[in-house]
C-alpha positions in Angstrom: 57.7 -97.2 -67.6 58.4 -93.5 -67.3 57.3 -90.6 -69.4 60.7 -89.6 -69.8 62.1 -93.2 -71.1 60.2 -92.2 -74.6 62.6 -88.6 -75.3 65.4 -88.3 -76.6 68.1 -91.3 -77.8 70.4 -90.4 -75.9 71.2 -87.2 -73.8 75.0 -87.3 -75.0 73.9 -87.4 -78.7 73.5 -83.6 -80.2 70.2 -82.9 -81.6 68.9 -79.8 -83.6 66.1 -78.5 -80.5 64.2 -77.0 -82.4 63.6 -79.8 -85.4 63.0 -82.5 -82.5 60.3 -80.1 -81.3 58.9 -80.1 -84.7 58.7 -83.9 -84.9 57.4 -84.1 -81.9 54.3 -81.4 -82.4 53.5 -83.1 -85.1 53.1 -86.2 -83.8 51.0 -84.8 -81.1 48.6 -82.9 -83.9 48.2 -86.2 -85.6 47.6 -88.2 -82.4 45.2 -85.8 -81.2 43.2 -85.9 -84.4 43.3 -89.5 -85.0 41.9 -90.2 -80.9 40.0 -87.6 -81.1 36.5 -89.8 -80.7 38.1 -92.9 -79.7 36.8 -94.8 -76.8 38.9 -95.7 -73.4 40.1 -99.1 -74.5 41.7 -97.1 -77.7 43.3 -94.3 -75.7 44.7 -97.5 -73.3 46.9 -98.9 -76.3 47.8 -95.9 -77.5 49.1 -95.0 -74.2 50.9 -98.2 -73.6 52.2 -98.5 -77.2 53.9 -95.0 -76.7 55.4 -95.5 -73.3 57.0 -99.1 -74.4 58.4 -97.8 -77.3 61.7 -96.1 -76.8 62.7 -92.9 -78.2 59.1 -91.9 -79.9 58.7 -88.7 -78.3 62.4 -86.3 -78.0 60.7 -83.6 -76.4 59.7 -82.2 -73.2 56.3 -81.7 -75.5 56.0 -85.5 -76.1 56.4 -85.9 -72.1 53.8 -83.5 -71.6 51.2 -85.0 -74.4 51.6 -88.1 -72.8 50.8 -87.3 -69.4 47.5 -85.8 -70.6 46.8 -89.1 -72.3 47.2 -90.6 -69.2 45.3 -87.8 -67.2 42.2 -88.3 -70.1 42.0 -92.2 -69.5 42.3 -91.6 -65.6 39.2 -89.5 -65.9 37.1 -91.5 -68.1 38.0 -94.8 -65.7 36.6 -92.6 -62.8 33.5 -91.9 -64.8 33.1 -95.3 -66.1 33.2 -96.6 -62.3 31.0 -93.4 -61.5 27.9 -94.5 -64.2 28.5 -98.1 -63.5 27.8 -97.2 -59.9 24.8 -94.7 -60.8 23.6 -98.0 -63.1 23.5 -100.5 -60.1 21.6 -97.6 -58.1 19.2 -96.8 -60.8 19.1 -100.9 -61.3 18.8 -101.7 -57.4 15.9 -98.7 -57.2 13.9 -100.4 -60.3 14.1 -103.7 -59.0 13.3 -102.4 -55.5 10.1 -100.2 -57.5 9.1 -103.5 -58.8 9.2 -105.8 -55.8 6.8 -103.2 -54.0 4.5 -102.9 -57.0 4.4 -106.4 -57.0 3.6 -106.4 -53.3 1.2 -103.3 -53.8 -0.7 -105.6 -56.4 -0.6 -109.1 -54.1 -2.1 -107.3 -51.5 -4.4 -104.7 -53.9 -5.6 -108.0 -55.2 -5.8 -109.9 -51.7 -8.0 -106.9 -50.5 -10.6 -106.8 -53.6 -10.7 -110.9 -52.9 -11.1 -110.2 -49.2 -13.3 -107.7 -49.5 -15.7 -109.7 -52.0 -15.9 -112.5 -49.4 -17.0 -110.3 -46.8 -19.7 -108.4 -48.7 -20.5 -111.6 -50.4 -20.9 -113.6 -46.7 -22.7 -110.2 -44.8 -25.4 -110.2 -48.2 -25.8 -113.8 -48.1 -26.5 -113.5 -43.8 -28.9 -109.8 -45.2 -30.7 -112.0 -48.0 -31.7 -114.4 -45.8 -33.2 -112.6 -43.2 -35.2 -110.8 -46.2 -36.1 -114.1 -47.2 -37.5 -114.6 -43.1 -39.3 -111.2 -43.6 -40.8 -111.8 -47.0 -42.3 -114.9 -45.2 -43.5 -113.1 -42.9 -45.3 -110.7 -44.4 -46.5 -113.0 -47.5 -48.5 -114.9 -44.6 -50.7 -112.0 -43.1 -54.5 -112.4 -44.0 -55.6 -109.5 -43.0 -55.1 -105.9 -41.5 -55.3 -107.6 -37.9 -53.3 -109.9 -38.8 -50.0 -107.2 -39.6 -49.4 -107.2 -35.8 -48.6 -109.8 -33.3 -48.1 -109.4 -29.3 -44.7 -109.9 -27.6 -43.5 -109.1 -24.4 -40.7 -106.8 -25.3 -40.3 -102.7 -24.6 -43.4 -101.4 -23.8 -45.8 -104.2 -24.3 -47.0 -102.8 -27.8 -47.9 -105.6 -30.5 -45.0 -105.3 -33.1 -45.1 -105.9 -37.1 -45.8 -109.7 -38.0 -43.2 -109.0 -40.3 -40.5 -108.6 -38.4 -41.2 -111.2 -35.5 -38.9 -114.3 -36.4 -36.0 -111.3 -37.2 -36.7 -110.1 -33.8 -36.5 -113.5 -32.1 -33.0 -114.0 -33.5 -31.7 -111.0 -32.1 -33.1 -108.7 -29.7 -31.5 -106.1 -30.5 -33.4 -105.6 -34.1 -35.5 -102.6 -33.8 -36.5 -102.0 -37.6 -35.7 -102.1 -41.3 -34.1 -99.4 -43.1 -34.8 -99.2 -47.1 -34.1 -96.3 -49.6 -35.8 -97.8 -52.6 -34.3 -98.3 -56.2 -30.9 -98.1 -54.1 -28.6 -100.9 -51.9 -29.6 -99.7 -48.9 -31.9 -102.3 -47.7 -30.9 -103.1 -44.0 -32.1 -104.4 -40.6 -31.3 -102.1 -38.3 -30.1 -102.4 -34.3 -29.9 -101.0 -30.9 -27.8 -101.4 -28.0 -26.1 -99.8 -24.9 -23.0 -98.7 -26.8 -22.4 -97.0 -30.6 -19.1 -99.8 -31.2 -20.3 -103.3 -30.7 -22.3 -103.3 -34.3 -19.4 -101.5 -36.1 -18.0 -105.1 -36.2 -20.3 -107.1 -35.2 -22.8 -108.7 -37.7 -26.6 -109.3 -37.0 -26.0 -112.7 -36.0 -23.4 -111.3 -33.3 -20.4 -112.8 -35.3 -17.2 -111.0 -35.7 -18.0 -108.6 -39.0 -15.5 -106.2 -40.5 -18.4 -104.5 -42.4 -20.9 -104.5 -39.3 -24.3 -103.6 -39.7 -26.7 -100.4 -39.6 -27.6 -99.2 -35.8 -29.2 -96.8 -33.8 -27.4 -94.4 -31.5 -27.3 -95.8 -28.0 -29.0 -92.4 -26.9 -31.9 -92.5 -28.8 -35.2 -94.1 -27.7 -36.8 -96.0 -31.0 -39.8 -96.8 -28.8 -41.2 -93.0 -27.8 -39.5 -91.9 -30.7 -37.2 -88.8 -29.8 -37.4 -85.7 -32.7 -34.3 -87.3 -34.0 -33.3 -90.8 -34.6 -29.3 -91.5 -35.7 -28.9 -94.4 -37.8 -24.8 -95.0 -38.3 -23.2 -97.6 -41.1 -19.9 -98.3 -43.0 -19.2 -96.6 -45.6 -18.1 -99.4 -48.0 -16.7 -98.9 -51.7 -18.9 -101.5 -53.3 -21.8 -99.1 -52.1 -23.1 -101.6 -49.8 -24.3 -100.6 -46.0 -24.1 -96.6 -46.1 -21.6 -96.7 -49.2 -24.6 -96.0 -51.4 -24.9 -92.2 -49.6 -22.4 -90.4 -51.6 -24.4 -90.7 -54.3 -26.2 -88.4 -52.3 -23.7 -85.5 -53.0 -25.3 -85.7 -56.4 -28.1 -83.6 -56.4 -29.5 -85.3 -59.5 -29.2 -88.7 -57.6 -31.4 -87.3 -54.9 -33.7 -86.7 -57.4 -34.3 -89.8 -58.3 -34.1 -90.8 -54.5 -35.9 -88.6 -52.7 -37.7 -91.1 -50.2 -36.6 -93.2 -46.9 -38.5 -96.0 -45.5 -37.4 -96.9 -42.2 -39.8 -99.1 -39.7 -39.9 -99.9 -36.4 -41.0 -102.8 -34.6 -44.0 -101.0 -34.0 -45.2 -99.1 -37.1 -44.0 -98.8 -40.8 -43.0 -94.8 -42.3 -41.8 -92.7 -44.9 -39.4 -89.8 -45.1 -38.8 -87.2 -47.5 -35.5 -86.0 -47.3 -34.3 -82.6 -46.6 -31.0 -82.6 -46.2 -28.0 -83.8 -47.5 -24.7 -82.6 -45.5 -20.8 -82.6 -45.0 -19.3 -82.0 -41.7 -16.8 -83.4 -39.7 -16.3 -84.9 -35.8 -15.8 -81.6 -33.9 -12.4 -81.5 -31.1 -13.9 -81.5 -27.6 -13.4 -77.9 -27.2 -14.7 -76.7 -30.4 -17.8 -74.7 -30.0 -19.9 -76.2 -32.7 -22.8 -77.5 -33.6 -22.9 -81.2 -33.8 -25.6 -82.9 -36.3 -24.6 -86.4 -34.5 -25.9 -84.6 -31.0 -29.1 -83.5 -31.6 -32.2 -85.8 -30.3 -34.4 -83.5 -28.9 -35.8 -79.9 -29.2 -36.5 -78.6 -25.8 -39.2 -76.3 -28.0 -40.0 -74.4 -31.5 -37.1 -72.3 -31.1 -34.4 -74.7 -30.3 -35.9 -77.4 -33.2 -35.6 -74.3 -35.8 -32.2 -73.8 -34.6 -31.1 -77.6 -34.9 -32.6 -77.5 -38.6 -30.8 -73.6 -39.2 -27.5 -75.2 -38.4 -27.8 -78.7 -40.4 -28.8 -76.2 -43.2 -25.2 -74.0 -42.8 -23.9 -77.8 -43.6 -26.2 -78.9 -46.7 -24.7 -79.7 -50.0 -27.2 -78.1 -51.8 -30.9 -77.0 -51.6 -33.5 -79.7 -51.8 -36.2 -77.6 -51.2 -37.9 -79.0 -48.5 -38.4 -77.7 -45.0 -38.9 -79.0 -41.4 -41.4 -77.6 -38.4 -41.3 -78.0 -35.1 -43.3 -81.4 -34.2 -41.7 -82.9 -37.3 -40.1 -86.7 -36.2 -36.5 -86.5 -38.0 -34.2 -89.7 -39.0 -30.8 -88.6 -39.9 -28.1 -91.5 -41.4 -24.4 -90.7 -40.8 -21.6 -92.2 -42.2 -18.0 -91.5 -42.9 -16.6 -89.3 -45.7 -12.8 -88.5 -46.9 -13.6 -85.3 -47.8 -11.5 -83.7 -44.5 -10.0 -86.0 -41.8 -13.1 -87.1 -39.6 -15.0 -85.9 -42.2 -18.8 -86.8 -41.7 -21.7 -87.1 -44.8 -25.2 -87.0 -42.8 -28.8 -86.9 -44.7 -31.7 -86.1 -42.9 -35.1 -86.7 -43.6 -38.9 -85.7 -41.8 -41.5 -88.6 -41.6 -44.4 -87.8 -44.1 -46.0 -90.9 -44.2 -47.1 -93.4 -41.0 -48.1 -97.0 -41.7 
């Protein structure tokens, strides 16, 4: 039904104008105050009811009044579509929120299970070759009796210890231990610095790997500078335990780094604890994870200078040319191909 079905009676029946106007005005005034918080569905039947009744508006006014009424529920229906809309976004977004968290716990949780299981099988592979070394070394009666002869490297007589270690792989060169921490690791050698980055001692597939020697270095005339490299894990296992290291106070406590060969058993004090990063190809820095050898006095006190430029802080403790360094290199977050190195001097052979 029109707005204009609602005016006057009749058009051929005389009216006063200007009392119909009146009527109509105050109508309006009342309606307006009466609606003035109702909801949609309210404005709805007050609309309707005013159309289908004939004759309740006489006016143009009334015309006019009801035409906003209609305008007013127009808007609020576009509104209501416009939150309903804006509620199924905001609901679609929660529930999509919720599905990943779900998905980011599944898989946080899969990953602390799947990481437990592979510490917990690498240890249980570690333990028991301690429990071959322990052996080992329980059973030697006397001085003489720390060495045994095989025919490996150079021919020298290695550790007792380490013989039935060796003769499971032969690519075990030596222990490494920093003690009162969880570095307590065989350690290995071979012609490439990726095979034992996830490979276990027992040659198995390993995500963790296992602690090894740079394939440039030679363990057996030992250069000036031996590179051990190992995971750095989050349960502190392998190398993980080294960012204690950034802790001054923790080097405190650990100041000391056994490492042995196959040949002879030492201790290192160490001097330096370091951040750096892997350098581009055509950067001219110095690179800690390059340096083997000092061609003399000058070029060693340069190495050592340069490490220093990298140090976290001072330990206090310095290195001379003729010093035999070990330096152990892992990975750190701290810039992208970031690098946490500590190097130590031997103090102590045998």
């Amino acid at each position: 039904m029109e707005e204009r079905d609602v005016l006057k009676e009749s058009d051929n029946k005389p009216d006063n104008n200007g009392d119909a106007l009146a009527r109509d005005e105050q109508k309006i005034t009342m309606l307006r105050e009466s609606l003035k918080s109702a909801d949609t569905d309210l404005l709805v039947e007050t609309y309707e009811m005013i159309v289908k009744k004939k004759r309740f508006f006489e006016t143009e006014a009334g015309a006019s009044y009801i035409n906003e009424l209609k305008q007013e529920i127009q808007v609020r229906n576009m509104l209501s579509k416009m939150d309903r809309k804006k509620e199924m976004i905001i609901a679609t977004v929660m529930i999509a929120v919720a599905v990943i968290c779900i998905i980011g716990a599944v898989r946080y949780g899969y990953n602390i299970f799947h990481e437990q299981y592979v510490y917990k099988e690498s240890q249980e592979e570690i333990d028991n070759l301690k429990v071959m070394l322990d052996i080992d070394e329980s059973s030697a009666a006397s001085e003489d009796d720390v060495y045994v002869s095989l025919d490996i490297g150079v021919g020298k007589k290695i550790l007792k210890k380490y013989r039935k270690i060796y003769e499971k792989n032969h690519d075990f060169i030596g222990w490494l231990t920093i003690p009162g921490t969880q570095l307590d690791y065989p350690v290995m050698h071979t012609g490439n610095n990726t095979y034992y980055l996830t490979h276990g001692f027992d040659r198995g597939k390993s995500e963790i790997g296992i602690p090894f020697l740079d394939m440039r270095n030679n363990w057996e005339n030992p250069d000036d500078n031996l590179i051990i490299y190992g995971h750095n894990l989050k349960n502190g296992n392998m190398f993980g335990c080294l960012k204690n290291y950034l802790d001054k106070d923790y080097y405190d406590k650990h100041p000391v780094i056994q490492f042995d060969t196959l040949y002879e058993k030492a201790q290192y004090e160490i001097i330096i604890v370091g951040l750096s990063r892997v350098a581009n190809t055509n950067e001219d820095v110095f690179r800690y994870y390059e340096f083997f050898n000092a061609e003399s006095g000058q070029d060693f006190k340069h190495a050592i200078r340069e490490m220093k430029k990298l140090e976290r802080y001072s330990t206090g403790k310095k290195a001379k040319w003729g010093d035999k360094l070990i330096t152990l290199s892992t990975c750190n977050d701290f810039v992208d191909n970031g690098r946490l190195f500590v190097v130590a001097r031997k103090v102590i052979t045998g």
